[in-house]
N, C-alpha and C positions, 0 to 999 in steps of 0.2 A: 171336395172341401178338405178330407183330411191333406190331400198335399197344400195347400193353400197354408193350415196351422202348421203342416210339419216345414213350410219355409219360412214361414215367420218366427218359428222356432230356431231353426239355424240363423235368418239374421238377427235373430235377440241374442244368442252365445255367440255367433262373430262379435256384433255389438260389445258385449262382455269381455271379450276375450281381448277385444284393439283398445278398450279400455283400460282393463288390465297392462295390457302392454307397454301403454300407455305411461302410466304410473310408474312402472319399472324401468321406463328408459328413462324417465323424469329422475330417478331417485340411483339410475347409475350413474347420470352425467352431475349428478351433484356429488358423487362418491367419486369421481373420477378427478371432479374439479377440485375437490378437498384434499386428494394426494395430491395434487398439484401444487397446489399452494402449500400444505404441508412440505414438499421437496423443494421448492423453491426457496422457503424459510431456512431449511437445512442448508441448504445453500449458501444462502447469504451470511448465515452463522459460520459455516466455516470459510467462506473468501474472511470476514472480518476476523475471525481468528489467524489465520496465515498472516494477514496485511498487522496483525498487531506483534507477530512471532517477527515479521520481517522488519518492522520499524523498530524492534527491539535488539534486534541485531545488529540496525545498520546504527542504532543508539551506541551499542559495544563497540563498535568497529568506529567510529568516527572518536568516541572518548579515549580508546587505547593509540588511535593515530595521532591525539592532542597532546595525549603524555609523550608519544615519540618525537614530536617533533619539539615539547618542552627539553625533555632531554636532548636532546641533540643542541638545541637552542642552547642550552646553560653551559652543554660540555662545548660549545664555539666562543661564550662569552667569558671561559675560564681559560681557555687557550690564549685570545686575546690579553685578557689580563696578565697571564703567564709570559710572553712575549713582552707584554711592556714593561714589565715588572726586572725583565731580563736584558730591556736595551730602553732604560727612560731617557736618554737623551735624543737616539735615533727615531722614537716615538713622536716626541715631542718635535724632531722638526717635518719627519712626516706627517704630521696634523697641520705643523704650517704652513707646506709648501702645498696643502689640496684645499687650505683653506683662504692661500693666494689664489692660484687654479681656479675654487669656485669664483671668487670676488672678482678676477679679472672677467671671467664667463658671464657674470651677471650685471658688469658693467656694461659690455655690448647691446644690451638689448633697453 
């Protein structure tokens, strides 16, 4: 008889003990899943910062490429003016003779 208590004894502390276990792999996989998602959100915080550093760049880079191609645009429209301003006669019949050129091109059709 005492072995009969002494193994009901040990399956009451195994009992205890897979219980416990139990609990503690319950309450690591929740600790494990909370860094998870904790790193995850880190994450995502920093792709959305990059993605706001790179749209702000490609902001500078496209507004500094508007002004160059302004400038350039104005220094060709001042050239132009310079030129006619330098031969208004030669100007003037070259505006006629492309604006016969078109008229005749667009008669064809």
């Amino acid at each position: 008889m005492a072995q009969a208590a002494q193994t009901e004894d040990s399956i009451a502390a195994l009992r205890k003990d897979l219980s416990t276990l139990s609990g503690d792999v319950q309450k690591l996989m929740k600790a494990i899943s909370h860094d998870a998602s904790a790193n995850a959100q880190n994450g995502a915080d920093h792709l959305k910062d990059q993605a706001a550093i790179l749209a702000e760049r490609a902001r500078a880079a496209s507004a500094q490429a508007a002004a160059a191609v302004a400038r350039s645009g104005k220094a060709a429209v001042g050239e132009v003016e310079n030129q006619i301003g330098q031969h208004p006669l030669s100007s003037v019949l070259i505006a006629l003779g492309t604006g016969f050129v078109i008229g005749k091109l667009l008669d064809r059709h």
